[in-house]
C-alpha positions in Angstrom: -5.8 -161.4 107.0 -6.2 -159.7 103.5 -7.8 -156.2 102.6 -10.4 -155.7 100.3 -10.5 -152.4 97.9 -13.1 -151.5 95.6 -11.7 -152.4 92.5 -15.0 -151.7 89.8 -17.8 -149.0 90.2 -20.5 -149.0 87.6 -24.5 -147.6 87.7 -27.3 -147.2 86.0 -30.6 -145.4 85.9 -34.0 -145.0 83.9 -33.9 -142.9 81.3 -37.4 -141.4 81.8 -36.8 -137.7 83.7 -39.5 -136.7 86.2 -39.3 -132.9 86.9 -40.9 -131.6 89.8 -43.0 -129.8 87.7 -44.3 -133.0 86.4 -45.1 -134.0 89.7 -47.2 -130.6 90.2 -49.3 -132.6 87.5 -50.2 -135.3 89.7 -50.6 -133.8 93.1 -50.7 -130.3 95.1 -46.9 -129.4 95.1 -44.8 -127.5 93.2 -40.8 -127.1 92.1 -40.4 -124.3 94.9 -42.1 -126.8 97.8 -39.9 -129.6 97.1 -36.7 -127.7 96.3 -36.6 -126.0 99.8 -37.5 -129.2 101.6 -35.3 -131.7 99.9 -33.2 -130.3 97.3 -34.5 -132.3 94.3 -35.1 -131.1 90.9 -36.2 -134.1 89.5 -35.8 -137.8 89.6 -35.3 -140.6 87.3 -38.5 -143.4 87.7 -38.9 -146.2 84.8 -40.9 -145.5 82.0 -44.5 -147.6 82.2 -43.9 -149.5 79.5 -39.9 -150.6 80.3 -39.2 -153.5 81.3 -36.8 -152.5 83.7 -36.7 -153.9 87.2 -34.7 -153.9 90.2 -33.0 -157.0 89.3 -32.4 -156.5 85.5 -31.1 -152.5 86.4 -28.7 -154.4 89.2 -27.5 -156.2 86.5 -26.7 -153.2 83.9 -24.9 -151.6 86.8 -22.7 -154.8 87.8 -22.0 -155.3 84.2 -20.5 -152.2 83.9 -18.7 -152.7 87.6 -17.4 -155.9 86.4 -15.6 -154.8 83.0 -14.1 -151.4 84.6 -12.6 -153.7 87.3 -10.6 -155.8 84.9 -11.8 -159.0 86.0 -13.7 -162.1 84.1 -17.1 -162.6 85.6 -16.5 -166.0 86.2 -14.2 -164.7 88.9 -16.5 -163.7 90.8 -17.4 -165.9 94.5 -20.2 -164.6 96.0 -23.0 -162.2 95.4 -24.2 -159.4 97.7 -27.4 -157.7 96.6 -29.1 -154.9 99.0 -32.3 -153.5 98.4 -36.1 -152.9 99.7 -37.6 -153.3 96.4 -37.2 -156.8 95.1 -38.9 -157.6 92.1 -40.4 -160.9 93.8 -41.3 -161.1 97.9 -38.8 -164.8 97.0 -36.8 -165.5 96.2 -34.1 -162.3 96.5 -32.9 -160.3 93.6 -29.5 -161.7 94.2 -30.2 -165.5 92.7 -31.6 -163.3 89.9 -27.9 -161.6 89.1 -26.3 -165.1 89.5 -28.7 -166.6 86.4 -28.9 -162.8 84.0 -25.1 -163.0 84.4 -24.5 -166.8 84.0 -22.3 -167.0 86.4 -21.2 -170.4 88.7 -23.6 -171.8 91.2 -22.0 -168.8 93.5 -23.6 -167.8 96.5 -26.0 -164.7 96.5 -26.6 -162.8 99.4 -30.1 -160.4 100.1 -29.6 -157.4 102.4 -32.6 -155.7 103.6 -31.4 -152.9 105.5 -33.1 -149.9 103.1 -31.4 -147.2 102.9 -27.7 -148.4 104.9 -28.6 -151.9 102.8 -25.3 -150.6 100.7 -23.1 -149.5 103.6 -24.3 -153.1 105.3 -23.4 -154.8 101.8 -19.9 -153.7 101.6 -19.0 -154.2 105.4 -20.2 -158.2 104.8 -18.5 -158.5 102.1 -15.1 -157.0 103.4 -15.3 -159.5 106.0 -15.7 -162.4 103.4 -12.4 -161.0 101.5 -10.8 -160.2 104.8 -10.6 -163.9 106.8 -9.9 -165.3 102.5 -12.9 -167.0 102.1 -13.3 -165.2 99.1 -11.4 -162.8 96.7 -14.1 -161.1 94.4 -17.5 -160.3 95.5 -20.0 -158.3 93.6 -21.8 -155.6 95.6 -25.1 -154.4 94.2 -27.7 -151.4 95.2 -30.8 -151.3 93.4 -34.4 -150.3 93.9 -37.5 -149.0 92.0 -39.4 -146.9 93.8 -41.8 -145.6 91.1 -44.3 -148.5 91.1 -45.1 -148.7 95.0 -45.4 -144.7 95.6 -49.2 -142.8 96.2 -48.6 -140.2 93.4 -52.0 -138.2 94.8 -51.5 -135.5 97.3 -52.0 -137.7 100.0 -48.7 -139.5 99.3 -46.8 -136.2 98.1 -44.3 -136.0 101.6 -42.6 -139.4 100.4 -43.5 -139.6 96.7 -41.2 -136.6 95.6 -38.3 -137.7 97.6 -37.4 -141.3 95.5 -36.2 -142.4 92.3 -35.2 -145.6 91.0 -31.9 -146.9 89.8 -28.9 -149.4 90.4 -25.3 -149.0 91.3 -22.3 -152.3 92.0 -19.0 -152.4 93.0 -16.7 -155.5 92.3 -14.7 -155.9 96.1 -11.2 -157.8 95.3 -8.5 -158.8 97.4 -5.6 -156.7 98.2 -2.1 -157.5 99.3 -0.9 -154.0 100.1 -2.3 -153.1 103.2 -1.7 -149.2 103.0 -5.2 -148.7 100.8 -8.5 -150.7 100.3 -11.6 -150.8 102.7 -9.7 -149.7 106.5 -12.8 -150.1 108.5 -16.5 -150.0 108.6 -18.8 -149.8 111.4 -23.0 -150.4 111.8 -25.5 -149.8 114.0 -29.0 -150.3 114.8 -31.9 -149.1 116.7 -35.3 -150.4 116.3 -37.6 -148.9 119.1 -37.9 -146.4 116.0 -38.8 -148.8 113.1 -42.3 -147.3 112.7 -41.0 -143.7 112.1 -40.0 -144.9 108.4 -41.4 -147.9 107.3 -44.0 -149.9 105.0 -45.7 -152.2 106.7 -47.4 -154.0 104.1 -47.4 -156.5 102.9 -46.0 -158.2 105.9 -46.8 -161.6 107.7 -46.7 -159.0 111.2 -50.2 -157.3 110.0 -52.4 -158.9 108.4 -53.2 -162.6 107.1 -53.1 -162.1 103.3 -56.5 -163.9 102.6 -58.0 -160.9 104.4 -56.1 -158.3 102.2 -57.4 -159.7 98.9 -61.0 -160.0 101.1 -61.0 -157.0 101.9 -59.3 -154.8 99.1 -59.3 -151.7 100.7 -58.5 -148.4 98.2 -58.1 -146.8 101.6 -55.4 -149.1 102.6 -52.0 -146.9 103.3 -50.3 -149.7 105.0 -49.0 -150.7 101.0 -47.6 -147.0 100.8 -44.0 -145.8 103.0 -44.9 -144.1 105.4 -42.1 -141.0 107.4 -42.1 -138.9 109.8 -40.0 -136.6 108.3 -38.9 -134.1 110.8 -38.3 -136.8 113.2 -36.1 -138.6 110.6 -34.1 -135.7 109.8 -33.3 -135.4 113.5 -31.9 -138.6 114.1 -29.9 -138.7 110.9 -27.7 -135.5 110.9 -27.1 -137.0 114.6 -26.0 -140.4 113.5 -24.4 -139.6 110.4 -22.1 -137.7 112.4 -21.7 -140.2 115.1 -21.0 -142.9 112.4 -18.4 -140.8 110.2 -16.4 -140.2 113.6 -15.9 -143.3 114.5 -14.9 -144.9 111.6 -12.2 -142.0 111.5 -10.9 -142.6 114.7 -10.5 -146.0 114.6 -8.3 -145.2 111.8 -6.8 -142.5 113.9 -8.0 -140.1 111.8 -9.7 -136.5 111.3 -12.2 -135.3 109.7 -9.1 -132.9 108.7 -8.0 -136.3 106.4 -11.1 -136.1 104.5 -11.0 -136.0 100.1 -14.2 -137.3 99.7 -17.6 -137.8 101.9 -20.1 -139.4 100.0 -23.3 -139.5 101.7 -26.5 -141.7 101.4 -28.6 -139.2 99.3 -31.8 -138.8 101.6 -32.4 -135.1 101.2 -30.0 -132.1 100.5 -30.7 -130.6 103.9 -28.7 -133.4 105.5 -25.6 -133.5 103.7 -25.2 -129.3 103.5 -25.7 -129.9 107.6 -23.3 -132.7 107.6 -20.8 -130.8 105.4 -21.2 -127.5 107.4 -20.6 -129.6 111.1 -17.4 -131.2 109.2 -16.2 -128.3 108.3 -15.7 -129.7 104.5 -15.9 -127.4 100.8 -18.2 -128.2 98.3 -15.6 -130.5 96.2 -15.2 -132.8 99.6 -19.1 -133.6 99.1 -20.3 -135.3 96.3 -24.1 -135.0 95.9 -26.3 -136.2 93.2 -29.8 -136.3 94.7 -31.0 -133.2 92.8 -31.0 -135.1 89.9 -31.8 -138.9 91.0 -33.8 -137.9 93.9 -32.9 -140.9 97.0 -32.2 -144.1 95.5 -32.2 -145.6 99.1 -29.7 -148.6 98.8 -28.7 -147.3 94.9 -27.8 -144.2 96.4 -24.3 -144.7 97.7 -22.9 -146.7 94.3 -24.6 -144.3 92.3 -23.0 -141.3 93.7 -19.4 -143.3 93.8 -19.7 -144.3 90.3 -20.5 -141.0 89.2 -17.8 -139.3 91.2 -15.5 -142.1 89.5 -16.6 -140.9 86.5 -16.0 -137.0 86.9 -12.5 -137.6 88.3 -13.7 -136.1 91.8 -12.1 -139.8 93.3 -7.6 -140.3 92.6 -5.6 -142.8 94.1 -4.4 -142.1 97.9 -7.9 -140.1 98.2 -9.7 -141.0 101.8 -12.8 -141.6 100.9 -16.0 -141.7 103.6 -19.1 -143.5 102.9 -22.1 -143.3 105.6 -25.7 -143.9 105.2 -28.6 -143.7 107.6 -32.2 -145.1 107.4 -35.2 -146.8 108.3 -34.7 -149.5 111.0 -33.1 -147.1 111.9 -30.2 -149.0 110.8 -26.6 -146.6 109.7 -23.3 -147.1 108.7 -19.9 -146.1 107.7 -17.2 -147.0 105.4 -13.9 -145.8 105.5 -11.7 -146.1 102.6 -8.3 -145.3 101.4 -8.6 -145.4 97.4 
């Protein structure tokens, strides 16, 4: 069996900056309210009159992903594209990439698993490099938030938390089996799927003939919906849960720890995370004060970034883990 490594990071977001003073604009909050509760400063949504869109900001980051890897596009087999936001109910973002990018009839892959869709992403694709069914595959996270949130005071618990833009990996073969992806690990738990969710629209609520019927402004079922103190209790559980195991099936420690990169759902989680691991600041590498939680984006974007500020070197161990609504989680252990 081979190994697969990450061998390309790339990302992109929306240039339009929301502060949460802009926000205090729109709906009873303010800077102070959302700071101690999340972290967030501000958050990147598309302008109204871009024509960016989950698909099309997937590509900008793969594009990116593909030419910092080294490798022609037209080596790429297969397509993995996670997100919760896709631009169309169907077809998937992924067959999208496959025709912006003009690549080969490859296959394209959706993964709707929110905010672990990333973490999920990567594990499926390790497996297709591992058994050699493929040798490049193209791992995208990418979501637009900004168009489905209730920006009134109603909404304002879930509506200052996201953001919108795209991050990709290119996952290659490797030979040497001393670095590359050593091991990742999911999980799943679904008597809590209502505690973080957005039910419509759905085929599991209502027949859509009576939604355009009935056309309810009152309607929150269109709008997520979290319990947020419940959420945060499960995550800083299973985020811990998820990062041990993947380190001792490597037989390792959280002692062998460069880098942690976290799912960015709120600043609370990862300072409790970090504090439990016993990790410094420069073992954490958070972004969500300025993206605000890119839910499948999150993970690339932070990885690319880190990439970018020289935060990641060769030989680092590098720990990705991501909780979310399902409540699906994840972790990804790798040896850069």
């Amino acid at each position: 069996m081979y190994r697969s490594k990450i061998s390309g990071v790339g990302h992109y977001v929306p240039s339009n900056v929301v502060t949460n003073e802009d926000l205090s604009k729109m709906m009873d909050t303010s800077d102070e309210w959302i700071q101690e509760r999340t972290g967030i400063k501000e958050r990147r949504w598309i302008d109204p009159g871009s024509d960016d869109t989950t698909a099309s900001m997937g590509v900008k980051a793969a594009k990116i992903a593909i030419e910092r890897s080294g490798i022609d596009k037209n080596d790429i087999d297969f397509i993995v594209f996670a997100t919760l936001s896709p631009d169309m109910y169907f077809p998937g973002p992924g067959v999208q990439v496959q025709k912006d990018l003009e690549l080969k009839t490859v296959g394209a892959l959706d993964v709707r698993n929110q905010c672990s869709g990333f973490v999920y992403g990567i594990s499926v694709a390790d497996q297709f490099i591992r058994t050699g069914m493929y040798k490049n595959i193209l791992v995208i996270g990418s979501e637009l938030h900004s168009k489905g949130l209730d920006k009134t005071t109603r909404g304002r618990g879930v509506t200052v938390i996201f953001g919108d833009g795209a991050g990709a990996v290119i996952l290659s073969r490797e030979e040497d089996e001393s670095r590359g992806i050593l091991s990742t690990h999911l999980h799943s738990e679904g008597e809590h799927a209502e505690e973080l969710v957005l039910k419509a629209p759905g085929m599991g609520t209502r027949w859509v003939s009576d939604i355009l019927k009935d056309n309810d402004p009152n309607d929150e079922s269109y709008y997520p919906y979290m319990n947020g103190q419940f959420v945060f209790k499960h995550a800083v559980q299973r985020f811990s849960e998820v990062i041990m195991e993947g380190l001792e099936a490597n037989g390792l420690s959280k002692n062998d720890i460069d880098l942690l990169i976290p799912h960015q759902a709120n600043l609370r989680i990862s300072q409790f995370i970090q504090r439990k691991f016993g990790l410094v600041d420069d073992q954490v590498y958070n972004n969500i004060m300025y993206y605000g939680n890119t839910t499948a984006a999150s993970i690339p974007i932070a990885l690319s970034e880190a990439w970018e500020n020289g935060a990641i070197n060769n030989g680092d161990l590098v720990v990705l883990a991501a909780f979310g609504s399902g409540f699906t989680w994840g972790s990804v252990i790798v040896k850069w």
